[in-house]
MIPA-45679 format. One record per residue (C-alpha): chain; x, y, z. Coordinates in steps of 0.1 Angstrom, whole numbers, plus 5000, padded with zeros to 4 digits. Last residue first. Layout:
<loros>
+-------+------+------+------+
! kette !    x !    y !    z !
+-------+------+------+------+
!     A !    X !    Y !    Z !
...
+-------+------+------+------+
</loros>
This chain:
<loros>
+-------+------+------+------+
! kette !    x !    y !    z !
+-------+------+------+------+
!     A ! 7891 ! 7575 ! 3381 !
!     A ! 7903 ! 7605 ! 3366 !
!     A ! 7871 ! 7627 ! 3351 !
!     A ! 7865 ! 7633 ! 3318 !
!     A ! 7868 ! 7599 ! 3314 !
!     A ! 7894 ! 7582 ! 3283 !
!     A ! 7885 ! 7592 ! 3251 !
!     A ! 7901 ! 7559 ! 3231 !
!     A ! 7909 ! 7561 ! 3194 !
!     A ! 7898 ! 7535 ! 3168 !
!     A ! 7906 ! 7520 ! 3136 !
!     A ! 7941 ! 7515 ! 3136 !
!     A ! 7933 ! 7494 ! 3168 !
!     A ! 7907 ! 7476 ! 3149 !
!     A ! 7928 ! 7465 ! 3117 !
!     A ! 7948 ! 7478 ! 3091 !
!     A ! 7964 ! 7472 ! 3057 !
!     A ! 7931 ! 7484 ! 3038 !
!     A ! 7934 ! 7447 ! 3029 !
!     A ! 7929 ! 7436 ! 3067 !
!     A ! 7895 ! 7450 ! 3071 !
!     A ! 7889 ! 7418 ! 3046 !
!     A ! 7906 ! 7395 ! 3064 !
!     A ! 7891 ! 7408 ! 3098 !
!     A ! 7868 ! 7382 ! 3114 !
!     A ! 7856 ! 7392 ! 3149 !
!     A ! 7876 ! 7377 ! 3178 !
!     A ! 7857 ! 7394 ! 3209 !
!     A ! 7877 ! 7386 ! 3244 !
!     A ! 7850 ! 7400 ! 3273 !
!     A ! 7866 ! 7421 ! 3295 !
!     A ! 7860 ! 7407 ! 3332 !
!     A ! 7895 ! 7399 ! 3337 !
!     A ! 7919 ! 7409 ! 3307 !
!     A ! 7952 ! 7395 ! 3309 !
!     A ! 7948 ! 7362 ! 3312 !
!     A ! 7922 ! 7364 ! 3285 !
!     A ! 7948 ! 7383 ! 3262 !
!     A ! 7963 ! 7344 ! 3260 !
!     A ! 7930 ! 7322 ! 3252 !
!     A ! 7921 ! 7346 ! 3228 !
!     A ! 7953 ! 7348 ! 3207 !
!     A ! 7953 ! 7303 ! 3209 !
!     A ! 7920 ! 7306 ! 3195 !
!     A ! 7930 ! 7329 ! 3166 !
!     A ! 7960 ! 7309 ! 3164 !
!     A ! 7935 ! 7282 ! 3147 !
!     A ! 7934 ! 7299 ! 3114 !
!     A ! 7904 ! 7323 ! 3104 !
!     A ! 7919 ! 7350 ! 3103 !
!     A ! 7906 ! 7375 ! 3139 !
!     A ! 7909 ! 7402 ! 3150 !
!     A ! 7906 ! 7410 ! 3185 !
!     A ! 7883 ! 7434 ! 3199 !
!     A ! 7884 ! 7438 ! 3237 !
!     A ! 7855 ! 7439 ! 3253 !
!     A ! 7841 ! 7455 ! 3288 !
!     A ! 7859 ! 7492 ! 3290 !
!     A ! 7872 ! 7488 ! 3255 !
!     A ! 7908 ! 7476 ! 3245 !
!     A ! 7914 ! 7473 ! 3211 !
!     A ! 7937 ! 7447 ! 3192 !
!     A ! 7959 ! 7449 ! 3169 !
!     A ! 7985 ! 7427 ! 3184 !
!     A ! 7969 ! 7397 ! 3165 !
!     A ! 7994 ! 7408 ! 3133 !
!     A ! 7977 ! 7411 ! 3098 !
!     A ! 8004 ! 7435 ! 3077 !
!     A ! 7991 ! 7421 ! 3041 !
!     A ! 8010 ! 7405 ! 3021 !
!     A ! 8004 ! 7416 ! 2986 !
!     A ! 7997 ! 7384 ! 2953 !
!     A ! 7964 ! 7400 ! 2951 !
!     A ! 7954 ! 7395 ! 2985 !
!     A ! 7976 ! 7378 ! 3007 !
!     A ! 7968 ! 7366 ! 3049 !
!     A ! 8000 ! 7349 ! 3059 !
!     A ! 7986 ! 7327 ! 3089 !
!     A ! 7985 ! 7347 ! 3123 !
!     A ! 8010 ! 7355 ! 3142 !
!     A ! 8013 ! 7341 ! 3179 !
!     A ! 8016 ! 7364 ! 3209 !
!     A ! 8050 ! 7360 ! 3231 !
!     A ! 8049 ! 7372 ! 3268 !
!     A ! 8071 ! 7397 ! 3276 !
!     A ! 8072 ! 7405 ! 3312 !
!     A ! 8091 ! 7436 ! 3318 !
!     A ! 8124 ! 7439 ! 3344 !
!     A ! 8119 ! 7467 ! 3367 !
!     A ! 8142 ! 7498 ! 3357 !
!     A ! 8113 ! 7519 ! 3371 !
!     A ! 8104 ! 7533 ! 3336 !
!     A ! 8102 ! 7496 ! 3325 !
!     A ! 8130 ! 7476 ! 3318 !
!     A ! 8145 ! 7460 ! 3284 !
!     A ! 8163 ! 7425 ! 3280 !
!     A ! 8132 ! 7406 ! 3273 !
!     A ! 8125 ! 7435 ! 3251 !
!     A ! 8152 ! 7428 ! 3225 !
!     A ! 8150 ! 7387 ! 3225 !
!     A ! 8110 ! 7393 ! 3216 !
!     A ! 8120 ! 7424 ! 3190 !
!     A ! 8148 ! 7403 ! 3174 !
!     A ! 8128 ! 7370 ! 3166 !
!     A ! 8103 ! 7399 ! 3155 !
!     A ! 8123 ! 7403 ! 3126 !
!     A ! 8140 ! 7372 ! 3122 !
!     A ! 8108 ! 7357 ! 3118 !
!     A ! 8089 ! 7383 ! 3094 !
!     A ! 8096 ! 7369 ! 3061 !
!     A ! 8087 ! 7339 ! 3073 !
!     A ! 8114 ! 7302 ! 3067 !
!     A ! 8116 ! 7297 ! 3106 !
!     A ! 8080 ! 7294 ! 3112 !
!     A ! 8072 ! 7304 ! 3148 !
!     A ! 8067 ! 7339 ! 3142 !
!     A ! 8062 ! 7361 ! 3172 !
!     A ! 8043 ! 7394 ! 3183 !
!     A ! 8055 ! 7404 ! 3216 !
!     A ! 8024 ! 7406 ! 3247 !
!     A ! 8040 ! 7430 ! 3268 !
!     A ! 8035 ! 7432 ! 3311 !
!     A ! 8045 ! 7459 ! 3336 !
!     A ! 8018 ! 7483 ! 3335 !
!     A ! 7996 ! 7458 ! 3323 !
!     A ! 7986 ! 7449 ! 3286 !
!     A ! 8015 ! 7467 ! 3269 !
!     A ! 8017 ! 7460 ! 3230 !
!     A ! 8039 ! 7446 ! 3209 !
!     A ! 8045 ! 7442 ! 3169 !
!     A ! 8012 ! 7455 ! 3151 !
!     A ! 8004 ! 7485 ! 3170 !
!     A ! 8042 ! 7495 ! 3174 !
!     A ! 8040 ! 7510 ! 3136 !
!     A ! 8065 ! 7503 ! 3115 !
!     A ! 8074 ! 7524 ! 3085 !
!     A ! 8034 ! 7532 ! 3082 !
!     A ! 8026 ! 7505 ! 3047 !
!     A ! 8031 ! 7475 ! 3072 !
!     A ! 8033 ! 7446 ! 3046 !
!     A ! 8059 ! 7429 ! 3065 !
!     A ! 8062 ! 7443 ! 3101 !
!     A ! 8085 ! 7471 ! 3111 !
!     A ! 8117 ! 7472 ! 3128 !
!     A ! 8141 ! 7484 ! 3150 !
!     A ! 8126 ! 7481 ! 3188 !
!     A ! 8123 ! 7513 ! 3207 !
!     A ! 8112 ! 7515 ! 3241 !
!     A ! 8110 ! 7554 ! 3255 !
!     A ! 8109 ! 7559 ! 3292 !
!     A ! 8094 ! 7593 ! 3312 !
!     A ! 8065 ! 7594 ! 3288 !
!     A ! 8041 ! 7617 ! 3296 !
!     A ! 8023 ! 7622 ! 3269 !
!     A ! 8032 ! 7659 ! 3257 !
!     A ! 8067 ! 7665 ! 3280 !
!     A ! 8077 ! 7629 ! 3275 !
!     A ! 8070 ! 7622 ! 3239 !
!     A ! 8085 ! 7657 ! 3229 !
!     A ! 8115 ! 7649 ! 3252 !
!     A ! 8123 ! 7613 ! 3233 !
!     A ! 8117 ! 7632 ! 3198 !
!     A ! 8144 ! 7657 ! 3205 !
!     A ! 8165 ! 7631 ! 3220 !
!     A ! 8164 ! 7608 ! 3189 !
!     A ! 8168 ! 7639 ! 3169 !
!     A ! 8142 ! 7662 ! 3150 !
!     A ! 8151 ! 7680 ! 3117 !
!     A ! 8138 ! 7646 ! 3094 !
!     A ! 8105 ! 7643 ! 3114 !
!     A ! 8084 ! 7619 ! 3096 !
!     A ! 8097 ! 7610 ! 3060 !
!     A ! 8133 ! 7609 ! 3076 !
!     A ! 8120 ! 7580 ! 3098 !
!     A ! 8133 ! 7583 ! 3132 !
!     A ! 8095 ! 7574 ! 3147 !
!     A ! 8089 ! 7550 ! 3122 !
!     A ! 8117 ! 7529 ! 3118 !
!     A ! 8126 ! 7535 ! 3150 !
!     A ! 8099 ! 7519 ! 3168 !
!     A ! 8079 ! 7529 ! 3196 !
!     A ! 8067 ! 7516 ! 3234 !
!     A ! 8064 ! 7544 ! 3259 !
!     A ! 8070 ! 7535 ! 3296 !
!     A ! 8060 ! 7562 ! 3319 !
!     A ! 8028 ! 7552 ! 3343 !
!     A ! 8000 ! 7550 ! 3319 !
!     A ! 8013 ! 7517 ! 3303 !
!     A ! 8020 ! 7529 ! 3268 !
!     A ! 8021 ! 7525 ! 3233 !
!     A ! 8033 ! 7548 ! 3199 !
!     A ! 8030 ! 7545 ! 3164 !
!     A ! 7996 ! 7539 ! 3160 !
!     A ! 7983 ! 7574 ! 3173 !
!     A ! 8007 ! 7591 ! 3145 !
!     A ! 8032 ! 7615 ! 3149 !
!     A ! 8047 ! 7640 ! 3133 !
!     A ! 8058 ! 7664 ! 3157 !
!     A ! 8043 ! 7705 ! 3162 !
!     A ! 8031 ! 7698 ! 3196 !
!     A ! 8001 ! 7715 ! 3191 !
!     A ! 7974 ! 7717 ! 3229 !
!     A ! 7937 ! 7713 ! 3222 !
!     A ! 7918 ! 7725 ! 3254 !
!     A ! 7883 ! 7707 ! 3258 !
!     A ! 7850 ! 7723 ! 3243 !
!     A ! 7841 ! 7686 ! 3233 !
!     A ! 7832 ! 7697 ! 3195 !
!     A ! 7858 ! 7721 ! 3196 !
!     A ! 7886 ! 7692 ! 3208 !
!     A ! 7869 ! 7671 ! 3181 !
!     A ! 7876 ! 7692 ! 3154 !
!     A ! 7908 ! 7705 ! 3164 !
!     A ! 7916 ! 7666 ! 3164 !
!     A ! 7903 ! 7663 ! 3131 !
!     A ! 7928 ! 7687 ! 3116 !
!     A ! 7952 ! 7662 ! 3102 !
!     A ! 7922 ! 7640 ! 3083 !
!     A ! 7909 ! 7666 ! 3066 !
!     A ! 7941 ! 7676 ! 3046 !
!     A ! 7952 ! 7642 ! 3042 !
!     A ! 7951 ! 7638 ! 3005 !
!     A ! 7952 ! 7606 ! 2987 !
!     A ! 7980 ! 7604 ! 2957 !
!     A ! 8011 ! 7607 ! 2975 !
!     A ! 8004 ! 7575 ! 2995 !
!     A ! 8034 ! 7574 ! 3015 !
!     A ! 8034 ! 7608 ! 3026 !
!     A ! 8055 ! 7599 ! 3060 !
!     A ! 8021 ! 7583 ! 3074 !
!     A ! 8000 ! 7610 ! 3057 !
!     A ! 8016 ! 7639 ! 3072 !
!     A ! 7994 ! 7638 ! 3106 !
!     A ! 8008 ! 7669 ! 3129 !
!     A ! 8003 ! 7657 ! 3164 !
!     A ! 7972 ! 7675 ! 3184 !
!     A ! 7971 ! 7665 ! 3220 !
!     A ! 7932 ! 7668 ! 3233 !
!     A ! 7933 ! 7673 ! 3273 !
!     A ! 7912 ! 7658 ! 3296 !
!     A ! 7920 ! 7673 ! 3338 !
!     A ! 7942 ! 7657 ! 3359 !
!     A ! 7956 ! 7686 ! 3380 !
!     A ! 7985 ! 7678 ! 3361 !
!     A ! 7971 ! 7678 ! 3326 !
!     A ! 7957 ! 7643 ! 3313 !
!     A ! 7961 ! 7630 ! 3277 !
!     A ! 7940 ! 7625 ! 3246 !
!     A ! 7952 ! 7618 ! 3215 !
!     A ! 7930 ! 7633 ! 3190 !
!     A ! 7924 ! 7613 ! 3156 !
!     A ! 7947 ! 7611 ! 3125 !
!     A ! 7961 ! 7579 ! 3134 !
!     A ! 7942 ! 7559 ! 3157 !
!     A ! 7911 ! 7566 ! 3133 !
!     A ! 7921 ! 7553 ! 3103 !
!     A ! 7887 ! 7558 ! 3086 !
!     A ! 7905 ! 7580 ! 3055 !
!     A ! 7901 ! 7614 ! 3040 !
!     A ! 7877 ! 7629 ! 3074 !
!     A ! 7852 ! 7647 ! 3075 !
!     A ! 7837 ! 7660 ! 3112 !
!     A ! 7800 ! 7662 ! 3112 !
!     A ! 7794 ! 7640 ! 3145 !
!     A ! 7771 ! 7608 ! 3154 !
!     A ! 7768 ! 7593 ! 3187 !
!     A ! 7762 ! 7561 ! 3198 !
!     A ! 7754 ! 7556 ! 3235 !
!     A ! 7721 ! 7540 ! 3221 !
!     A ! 7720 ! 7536 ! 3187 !
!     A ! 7709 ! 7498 ! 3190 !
!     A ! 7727 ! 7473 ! 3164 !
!     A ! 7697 ! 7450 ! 3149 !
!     A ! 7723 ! 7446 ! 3115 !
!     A ! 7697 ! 7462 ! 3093 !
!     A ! 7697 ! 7494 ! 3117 !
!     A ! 7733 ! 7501 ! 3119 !
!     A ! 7732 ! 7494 ! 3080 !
!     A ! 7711 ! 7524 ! 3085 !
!     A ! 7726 ! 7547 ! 3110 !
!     A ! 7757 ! 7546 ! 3088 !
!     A ! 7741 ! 7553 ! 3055 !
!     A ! 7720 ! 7583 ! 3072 !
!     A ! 7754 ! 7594 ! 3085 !
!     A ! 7771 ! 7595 ! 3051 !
!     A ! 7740 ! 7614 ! 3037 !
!     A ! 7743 ! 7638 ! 3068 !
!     A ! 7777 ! 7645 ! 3059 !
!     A ! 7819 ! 7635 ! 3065 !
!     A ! 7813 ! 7610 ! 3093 !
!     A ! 7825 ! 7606 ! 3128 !
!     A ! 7813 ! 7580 ! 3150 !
!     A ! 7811 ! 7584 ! 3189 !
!     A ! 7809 ! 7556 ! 3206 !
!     A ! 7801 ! 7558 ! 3239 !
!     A ! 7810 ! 7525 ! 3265 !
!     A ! 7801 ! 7494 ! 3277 !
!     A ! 7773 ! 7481 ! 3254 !
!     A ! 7784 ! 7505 ! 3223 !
!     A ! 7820 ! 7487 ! 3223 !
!     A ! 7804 ! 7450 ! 3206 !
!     A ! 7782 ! 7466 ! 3187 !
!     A ! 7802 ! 7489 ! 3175 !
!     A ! 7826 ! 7470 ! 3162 !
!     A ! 7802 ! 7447 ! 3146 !
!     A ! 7788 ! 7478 ! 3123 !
!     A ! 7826 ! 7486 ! 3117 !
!     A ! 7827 ! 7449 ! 3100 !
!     A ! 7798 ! 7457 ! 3081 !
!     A ! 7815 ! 7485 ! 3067 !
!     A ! 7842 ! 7466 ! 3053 !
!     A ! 7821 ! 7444 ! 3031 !
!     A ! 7819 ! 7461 ! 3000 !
!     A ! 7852 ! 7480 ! 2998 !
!     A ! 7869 ! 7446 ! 2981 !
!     A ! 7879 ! 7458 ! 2945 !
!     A ! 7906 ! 7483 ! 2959 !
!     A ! 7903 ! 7482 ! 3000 !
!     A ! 7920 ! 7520 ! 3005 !
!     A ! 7905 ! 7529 ! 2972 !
!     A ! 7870 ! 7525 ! 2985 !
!     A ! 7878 ! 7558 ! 3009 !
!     A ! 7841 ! 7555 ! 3034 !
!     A ! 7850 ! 7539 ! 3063 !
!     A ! 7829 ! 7558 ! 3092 !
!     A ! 7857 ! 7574 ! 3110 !
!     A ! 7861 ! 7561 ! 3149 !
!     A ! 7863 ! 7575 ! 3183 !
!     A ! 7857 ! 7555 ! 3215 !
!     A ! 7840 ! 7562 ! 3248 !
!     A ! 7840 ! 7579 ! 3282 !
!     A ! 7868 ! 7553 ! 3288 !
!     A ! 7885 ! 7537 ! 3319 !
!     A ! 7923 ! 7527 ! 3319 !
!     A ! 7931 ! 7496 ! 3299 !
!     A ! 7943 ! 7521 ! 3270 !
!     A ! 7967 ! 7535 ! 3295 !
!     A ! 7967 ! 7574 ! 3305 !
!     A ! 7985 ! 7597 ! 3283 !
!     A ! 8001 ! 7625 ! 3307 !
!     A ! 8005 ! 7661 ! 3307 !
!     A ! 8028 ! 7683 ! 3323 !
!     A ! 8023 ! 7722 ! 3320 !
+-------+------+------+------+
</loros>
């Protein structure tokens, strides 16, 4: 069976996410954070489904009342009874991909924790949430048997894959598995015909690099790059290398890409830690796309360039320095369901 991952631009039936709930993972600062997941669902509920998972009723009659308080209708929100450890949804939730007669699909990647790095929070409910969903949808649930996580990987629907190999060929991931091995699990389970892989990871990025915070496709052929104008960062010579790397890379048709650089953001540090906040983080909904934002002037100049991109979406910068601390942002908080049906 062939299946494919379609593009996050592509249509949605609506959008996962895990009510934030694990104050550890924002020590001291847990207050606030889910406020900002009220905003994000206002701003996705108007053009899509949400559908919101939580670990009880108690957690779900929090949710529907800070909903509530913030004037956010419930309307195409939907609640489900699937636990979770953490509320990083891209990573433990279902990718969904497309069989060849185009029928949804739930792809279920093995989620170790990103690599184990936090030994001392379990992951047991978070790596079966996509059987969870896939029962709760009745769709089939196919096992690849990889370590992968959602944020790791991004694509442009048509056979280009964007990775890196510091996450991807990380021994803490999949140790037994090969370059090749990897490359022919991502092509025979998503679809991905041409892998991308740039080296390294971002500074403060506690997942070995994930792709969601360096470059991202927003076309088939396009990539905004993440890049650091200030010579003396920590991360300039880094994504220096990524920008100059995939200006020389093609797509899966050996077509030169368009990279087009994104600014960083200003160093955003909390208790004397950098933490990983990159404008490349985005979401993509069917009519907004959720940009975080730092309150420094690139934010502006972030909107102004995914605008080019993104006719008739509507750019949202919604404030994310405190998200940030958990050492994520909205695209590490959601997971697209694309339509049941192909458009």
């Amino acid at each position: 069976m062939e299946y494919k991952m379609p593009a996050e631009w592509e249509s949605h039936e609506g959008t996962w996410i895990a009510w934030p709930h694990l104050k550890d993972h924002w020590p001291g600062y847990f207050e606030p954070i889910p406020r900002v997941y009220v905003e994000m669902i206002r701003a996705l509920r108007s053009g899509e489904k949400v559908f919101v998972c939580v670990n009880d009723a108690a957690m779900e009659k929090d949710a529907r009342s800070l909903l509530g308080k913030g004037n956010v209708s419930l309307d195409n929100v939907f609640f489900h009874h699937i636990p979770t450890n953490a509320s990083w949804a891209r990573d433990h939730g279902p990718i969904f991909v497309r069989d060849s007669k185009g029928e949804l699909v739930v792809t279920d990647w093995i989620f170790n924790g990103w690599g184990n790095r936090w030994p001392q929070w379990p992951y047991d409910l978070d790596d079966v949430v996509p059987q969870r969903v896939a029962e709760a949808l009745k769709l089939p649930l196919v096992q690849p048997g990889i370590v992968l996580e959602g944020g790791s990987i991004d694509v442009n629907g048509r056979g280009s894959l964007l990775t890196t190999e510091s996450c991807l060929l990380n021994k803490n991931r999949n140790p037994h598995l090969t370059r090749r091995k990897i490359e022919g699990a991502l092509e025979k389970y998503l679809g991905a015909t041409h892998v991308i892989w740039l080296k390294e990871e971002l500074k403060g990025d506690d997942t070995s690099g994930h792709i969601d915070d360096l470059a991202r496709f927003v076309n088939q052929n396009t990539i905004v790059a993440c890049l650091e104008k200030n010579k003396r960062d920590e991360n300039y010579s880094v994504l220096k290398n990524n920008f100059e790397f995939l200006e020389t890379s093609t797509d899966q048709d050996e077509k030169k890409l368009n990279v087009v650089a994104l600014p960083m953001p200003d160093p955003v540090m909390r208790e004397g830690q950098r933490c990983p906040a990159s404008y490349a983080n985005f979401y993509i909904g069917n009519t907004v796309v959720l940009l975080p934002a730092y309150r420094c002037k690139q934010d502006d100049v972030a909107a102004q360039i995914l605008e080019r991109y993104f006719h008739g979406r509507k750019i949202m910068g919604i404030d994310c320095t405190d998200l940030i601390w958990g050492l994520g942002a909205f695209h590490c908080s959601t997971q697209q369901q694309p339509t049941l049906v192909a458009c």
